[in-house]
ROVEX-757913 format. One record per residue: z, y, x of N, C-alpha, C in turn. Coordinates in steps of 0.2 Angstrom, whole numbers, plus 5000, padded with zeros to 4 digits. Example, Ala and Ser with C-alpha at 12.3 -4.5 7.8 and 13.67 -1.06 7.14 Angstrom:
+------+------+------+------+------+------+------+------+------+
:   nZ :   nY :   nX :  caZ :  caY :  caX :   cZ :   cY :   cX :
+------+------+------+------+------+------+------+------+------+
: 5039 : 4972 : 5066 : 5039 : 4978 : 5062 : 5039 : 4984 : 5066 :
: 5035 : 4989 : 5064 : 5036 : 4995 : 5068 : 5039 : 5000 : 5064 :
+------+------+------+------+------+------+------+------+------+
END
This chain:
+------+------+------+------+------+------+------+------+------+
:   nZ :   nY :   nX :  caZ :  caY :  caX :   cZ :   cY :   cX :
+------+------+------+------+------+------+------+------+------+
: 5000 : 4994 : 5004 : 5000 : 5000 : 5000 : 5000 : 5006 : 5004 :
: 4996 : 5011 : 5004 : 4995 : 5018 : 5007 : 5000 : 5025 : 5002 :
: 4998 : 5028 : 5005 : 5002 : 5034 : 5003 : 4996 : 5037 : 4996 :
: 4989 : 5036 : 4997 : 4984 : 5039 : 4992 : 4984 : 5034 : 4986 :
: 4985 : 5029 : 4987 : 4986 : 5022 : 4982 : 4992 : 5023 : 4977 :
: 4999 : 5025 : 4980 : 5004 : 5026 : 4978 : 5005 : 5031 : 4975 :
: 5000 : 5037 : 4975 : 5001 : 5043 : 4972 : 4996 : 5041 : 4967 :
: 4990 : 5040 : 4966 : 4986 : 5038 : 4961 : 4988 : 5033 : 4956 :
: 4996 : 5029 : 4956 : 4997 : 5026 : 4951 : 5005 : 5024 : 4951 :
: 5006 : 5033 : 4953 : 5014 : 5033 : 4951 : 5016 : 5036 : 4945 :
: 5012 : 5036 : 4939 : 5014 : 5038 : 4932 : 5016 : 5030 : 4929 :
: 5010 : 5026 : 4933 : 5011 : 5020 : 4930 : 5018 : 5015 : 4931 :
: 5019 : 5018 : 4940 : 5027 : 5016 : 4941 : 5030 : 5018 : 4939 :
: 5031 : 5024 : 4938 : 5035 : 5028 : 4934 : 5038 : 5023 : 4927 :
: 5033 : 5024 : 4923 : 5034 : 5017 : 4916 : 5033 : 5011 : 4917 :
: 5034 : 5006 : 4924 : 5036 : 4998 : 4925 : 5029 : 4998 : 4919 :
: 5024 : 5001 : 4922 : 5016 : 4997 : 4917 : 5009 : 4993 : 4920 :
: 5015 : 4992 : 4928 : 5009 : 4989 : 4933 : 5014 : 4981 : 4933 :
: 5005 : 4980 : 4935 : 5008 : 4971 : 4937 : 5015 : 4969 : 4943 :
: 5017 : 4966 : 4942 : 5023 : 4963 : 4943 : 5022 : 4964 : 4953 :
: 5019 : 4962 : 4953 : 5015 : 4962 : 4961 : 5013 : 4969 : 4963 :
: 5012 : 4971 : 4960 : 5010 : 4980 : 4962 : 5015 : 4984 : 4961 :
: 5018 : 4985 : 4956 : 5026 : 4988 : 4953 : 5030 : 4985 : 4962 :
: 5030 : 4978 : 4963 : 5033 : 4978 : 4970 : 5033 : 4980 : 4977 :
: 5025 : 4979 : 4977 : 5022 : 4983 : 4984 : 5023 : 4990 : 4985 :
: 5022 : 4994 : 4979 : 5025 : 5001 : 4977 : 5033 : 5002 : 4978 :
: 5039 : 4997 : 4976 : 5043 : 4997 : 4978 : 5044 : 4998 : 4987 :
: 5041 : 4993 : 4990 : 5042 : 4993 : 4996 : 5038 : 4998 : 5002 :
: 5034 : 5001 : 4999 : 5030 : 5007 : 5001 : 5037 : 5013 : 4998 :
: 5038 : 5014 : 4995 : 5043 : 5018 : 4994 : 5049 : 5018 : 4998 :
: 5052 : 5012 : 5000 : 5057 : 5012 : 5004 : 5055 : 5013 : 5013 :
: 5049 : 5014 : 5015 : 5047 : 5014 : 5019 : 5044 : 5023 : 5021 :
: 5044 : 5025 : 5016 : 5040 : 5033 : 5015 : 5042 : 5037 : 5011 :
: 5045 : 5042 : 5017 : 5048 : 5047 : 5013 : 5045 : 5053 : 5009 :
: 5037 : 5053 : 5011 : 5034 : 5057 : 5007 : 5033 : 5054 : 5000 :
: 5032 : 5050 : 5000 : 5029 : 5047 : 4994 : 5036 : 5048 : 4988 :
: 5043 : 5044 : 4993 : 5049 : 5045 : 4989 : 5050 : 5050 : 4987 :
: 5048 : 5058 : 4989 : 5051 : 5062 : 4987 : 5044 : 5063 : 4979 :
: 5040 : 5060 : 4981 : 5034 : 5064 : 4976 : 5036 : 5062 : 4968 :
: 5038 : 5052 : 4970 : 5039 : 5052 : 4964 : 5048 : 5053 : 4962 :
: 5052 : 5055 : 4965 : 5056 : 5059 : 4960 : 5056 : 5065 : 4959 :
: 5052 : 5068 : 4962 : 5049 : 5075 : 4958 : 5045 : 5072 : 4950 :
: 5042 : 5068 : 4952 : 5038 : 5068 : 4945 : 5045 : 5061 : 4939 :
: 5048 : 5059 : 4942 : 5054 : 5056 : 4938 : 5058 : 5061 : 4932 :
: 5059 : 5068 : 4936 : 5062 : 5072 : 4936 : 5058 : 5078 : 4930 :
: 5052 : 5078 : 4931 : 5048 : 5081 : 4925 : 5045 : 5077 : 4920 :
: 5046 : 5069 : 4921 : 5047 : 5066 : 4915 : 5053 : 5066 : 4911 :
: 5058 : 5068 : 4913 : 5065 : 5069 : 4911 : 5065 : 5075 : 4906 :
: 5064 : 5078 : 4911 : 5064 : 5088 : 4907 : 5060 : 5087 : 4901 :
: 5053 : 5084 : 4903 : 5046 : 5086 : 4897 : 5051 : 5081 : 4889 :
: 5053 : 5075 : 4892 : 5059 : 5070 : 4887 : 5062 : 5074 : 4883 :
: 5066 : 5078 : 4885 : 5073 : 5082 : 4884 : 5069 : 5086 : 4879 :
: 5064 : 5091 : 4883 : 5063 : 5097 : 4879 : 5058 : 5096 : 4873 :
: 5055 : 5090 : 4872 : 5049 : 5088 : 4869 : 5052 : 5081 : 4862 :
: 5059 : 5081 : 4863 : 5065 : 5077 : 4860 : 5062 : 5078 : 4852 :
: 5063 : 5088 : 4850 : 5065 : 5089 : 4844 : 5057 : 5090 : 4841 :
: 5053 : 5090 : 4844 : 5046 : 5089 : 4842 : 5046 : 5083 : 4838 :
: 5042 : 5083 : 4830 : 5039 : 5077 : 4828 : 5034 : 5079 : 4824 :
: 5031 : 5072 : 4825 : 5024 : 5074 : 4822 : 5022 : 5069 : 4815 :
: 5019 : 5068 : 4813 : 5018 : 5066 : 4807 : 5018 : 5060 : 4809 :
: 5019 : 5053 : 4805 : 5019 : 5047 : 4804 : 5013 : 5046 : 4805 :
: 5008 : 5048 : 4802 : 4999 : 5045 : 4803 : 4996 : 5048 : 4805 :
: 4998 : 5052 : 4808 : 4996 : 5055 : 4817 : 4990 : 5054 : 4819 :
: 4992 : 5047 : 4822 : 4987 : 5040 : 4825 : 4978 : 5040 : 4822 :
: 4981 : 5038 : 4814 : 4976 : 5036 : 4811 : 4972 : 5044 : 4811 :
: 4974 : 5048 : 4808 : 4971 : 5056 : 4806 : 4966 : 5058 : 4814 :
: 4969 : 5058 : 4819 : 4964 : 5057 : 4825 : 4959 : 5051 : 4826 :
: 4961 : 5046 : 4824 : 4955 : 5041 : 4827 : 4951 : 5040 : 4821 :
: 4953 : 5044 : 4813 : 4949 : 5045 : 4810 : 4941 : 5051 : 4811 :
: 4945 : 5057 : 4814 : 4940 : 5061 : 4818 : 4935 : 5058 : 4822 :
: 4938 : 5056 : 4825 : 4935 : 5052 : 4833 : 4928 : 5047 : 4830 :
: 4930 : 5044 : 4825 : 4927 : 5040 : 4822 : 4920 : 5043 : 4817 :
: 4923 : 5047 : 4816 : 4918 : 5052 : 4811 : 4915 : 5057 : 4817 :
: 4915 : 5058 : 4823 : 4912 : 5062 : 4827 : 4905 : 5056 : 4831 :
: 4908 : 5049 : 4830 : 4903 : 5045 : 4834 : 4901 : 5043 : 4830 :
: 4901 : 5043 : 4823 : 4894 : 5042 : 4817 : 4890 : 5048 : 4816 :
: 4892 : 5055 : 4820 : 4887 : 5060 : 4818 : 4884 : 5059 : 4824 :
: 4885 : 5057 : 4831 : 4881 : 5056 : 4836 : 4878 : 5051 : 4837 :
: 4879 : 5045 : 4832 : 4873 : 5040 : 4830 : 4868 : 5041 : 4825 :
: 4870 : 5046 : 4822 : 4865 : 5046 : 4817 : 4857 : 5052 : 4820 :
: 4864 : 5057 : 4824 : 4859 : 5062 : 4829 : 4853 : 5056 : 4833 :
: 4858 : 5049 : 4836 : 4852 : 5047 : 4843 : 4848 : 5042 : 4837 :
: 4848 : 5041 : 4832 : 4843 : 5038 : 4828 : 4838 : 5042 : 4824 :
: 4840 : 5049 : 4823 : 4836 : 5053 : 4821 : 4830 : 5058 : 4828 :
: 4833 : 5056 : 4832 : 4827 : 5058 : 4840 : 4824 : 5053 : 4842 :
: 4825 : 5046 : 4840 : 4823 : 5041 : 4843 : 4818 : 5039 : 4837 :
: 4819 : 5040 : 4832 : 4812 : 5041 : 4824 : 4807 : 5046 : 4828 :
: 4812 : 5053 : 4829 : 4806 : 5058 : 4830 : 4802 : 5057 : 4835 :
: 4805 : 5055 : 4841 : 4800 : 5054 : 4849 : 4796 : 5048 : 4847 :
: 4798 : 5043 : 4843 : 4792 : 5038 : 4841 : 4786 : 5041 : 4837 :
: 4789 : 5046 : 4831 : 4784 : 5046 : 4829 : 4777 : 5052 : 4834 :
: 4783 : 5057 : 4837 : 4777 : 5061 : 4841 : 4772 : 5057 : 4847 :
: 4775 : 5052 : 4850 : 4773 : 5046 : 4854 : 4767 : 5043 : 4850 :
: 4768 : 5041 : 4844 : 4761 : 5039 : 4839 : 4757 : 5044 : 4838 :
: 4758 : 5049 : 4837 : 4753 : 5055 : 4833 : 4751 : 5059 : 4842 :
: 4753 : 5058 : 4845 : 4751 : 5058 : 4854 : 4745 : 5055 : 4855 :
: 4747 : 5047 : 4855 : 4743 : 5041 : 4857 : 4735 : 5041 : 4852 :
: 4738 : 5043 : 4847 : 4731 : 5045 : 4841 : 4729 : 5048 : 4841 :
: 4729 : 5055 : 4843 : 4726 : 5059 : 4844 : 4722 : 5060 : 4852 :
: 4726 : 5057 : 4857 : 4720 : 5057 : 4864 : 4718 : 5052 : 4863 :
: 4717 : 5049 : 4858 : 4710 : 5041 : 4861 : 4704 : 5048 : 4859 :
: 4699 : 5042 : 4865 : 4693 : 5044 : 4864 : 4687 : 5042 : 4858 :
: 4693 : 5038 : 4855 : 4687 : 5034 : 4852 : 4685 : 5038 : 4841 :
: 4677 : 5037 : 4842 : 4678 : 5039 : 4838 : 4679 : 5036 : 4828 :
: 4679 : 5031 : 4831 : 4683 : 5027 : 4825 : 4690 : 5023 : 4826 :
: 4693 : 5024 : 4823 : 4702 : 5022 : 4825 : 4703 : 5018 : 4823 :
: 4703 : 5011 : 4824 : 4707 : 5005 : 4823 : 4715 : 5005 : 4824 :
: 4720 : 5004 : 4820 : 4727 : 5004 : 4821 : 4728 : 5000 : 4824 :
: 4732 : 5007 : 4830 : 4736 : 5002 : 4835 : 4742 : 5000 : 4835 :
: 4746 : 4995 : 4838 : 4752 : 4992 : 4841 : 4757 : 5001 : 4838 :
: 4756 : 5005 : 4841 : 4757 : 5011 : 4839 : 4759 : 5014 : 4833 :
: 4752 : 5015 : 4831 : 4751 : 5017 : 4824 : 4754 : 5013 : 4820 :
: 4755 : 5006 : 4820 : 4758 : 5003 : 4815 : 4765 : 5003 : 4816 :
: 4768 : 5004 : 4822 : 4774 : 5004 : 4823 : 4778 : 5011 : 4817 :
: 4773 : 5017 : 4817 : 4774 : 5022 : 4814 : 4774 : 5022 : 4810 :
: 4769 : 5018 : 4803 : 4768 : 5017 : 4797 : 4774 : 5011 : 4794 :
: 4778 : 5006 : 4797 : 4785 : 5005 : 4797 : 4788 : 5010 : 4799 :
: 4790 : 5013 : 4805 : 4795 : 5017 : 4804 : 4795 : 5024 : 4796 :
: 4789 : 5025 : 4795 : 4788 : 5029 : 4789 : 4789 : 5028 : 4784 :
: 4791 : 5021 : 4783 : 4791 : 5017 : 4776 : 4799 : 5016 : 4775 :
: 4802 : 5014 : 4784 : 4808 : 5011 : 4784 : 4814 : 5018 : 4782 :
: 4819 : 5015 : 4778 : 4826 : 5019 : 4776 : 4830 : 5019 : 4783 :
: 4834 : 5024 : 4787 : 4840 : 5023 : 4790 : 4845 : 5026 : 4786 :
: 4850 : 5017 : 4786 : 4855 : 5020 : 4781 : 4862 : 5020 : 4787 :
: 4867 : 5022 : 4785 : 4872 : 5022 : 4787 : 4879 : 5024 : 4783 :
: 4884 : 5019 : 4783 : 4888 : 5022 : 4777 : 4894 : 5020 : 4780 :
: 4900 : 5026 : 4778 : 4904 : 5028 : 4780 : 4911 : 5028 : 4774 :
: 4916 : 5026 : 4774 : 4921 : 5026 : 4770 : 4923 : 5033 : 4767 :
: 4921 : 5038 : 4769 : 4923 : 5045 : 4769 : 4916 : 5046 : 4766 :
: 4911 : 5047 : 4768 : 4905 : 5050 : 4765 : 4899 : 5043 : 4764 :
: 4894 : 5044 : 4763 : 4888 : 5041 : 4765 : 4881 : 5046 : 4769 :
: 4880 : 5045 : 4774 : 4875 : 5046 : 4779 : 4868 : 5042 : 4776 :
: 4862 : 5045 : 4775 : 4854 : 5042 : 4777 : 4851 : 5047 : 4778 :
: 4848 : 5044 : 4782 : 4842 : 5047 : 4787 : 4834 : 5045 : 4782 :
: 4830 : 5049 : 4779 : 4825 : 5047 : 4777 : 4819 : 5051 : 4781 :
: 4811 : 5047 : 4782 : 4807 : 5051 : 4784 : 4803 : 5054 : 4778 :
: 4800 : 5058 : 4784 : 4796 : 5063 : 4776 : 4790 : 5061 : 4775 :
: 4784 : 5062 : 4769 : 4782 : 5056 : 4769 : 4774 : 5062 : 4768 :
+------+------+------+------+------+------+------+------+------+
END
């Protein structure tokens, strides 16, 4: 154990939340260096205070859920964003590819078919709180 190891994972000694074998070697590294010993009772010590002074503070019982209901409703608007770019870039990719052929009669391609699916298909997506779809325009 180093001195840069020990400092990088003395929150975790701090709270006995490191493997049994680590927690250990961190004991013995400590008993050995008195930098390190001094760093982490500095930080014991503002564990203690922030404890103390953060006692009378409480927060709501469904706390938890009300944030990781956010959390969850911000990563269905940025799915719905990387599916509605991923419609658009295909379709501009197909009306691209269609428009530079040379040719003067246009048989569908691989391409263009892919688009005439994508323009038919529904993206749905549904949510306990709302319901999301994404439709193309026709």
């Amino acid at each position: 154990m180093n001195c840069d190891k020990c400092k990088d994972i003395i929150y975790q000694y701090i709270d006995n939340s490191l493997h049994h074998n680590i927690q250990e070697s961190v004991s013995k590294h400590l008993q050995k260096c008195q930098s390190c010993n001094e760093h982490i009772s500095q930080h014991k010590i503002l564990k203690q205070t922030l404890k103390k002074e953060t006692s009378s503070i409480h927060l709501p019982a469904n706390i938890s859920s009300k944030i990781y209901a956010q959390v969850n409703k911000q990563k269905t608007k940025i799915k719905l964003l990387r599916r509605a770019i991923l419609a658009a870039t295909i379709i501009i990719i197909a009306i691209s590819s269609y428009f530079s052929s040379n040719k003067t009669e246009q048989k569908p391609t691989s391409t263009t078919k892919l688009l005439i699916k994508i323009h038919t298909t529904e993206f749905s997506y549904e949510n306990t709180e709302k319901s999301y779809v994404i439709r193309t325009v026709k």
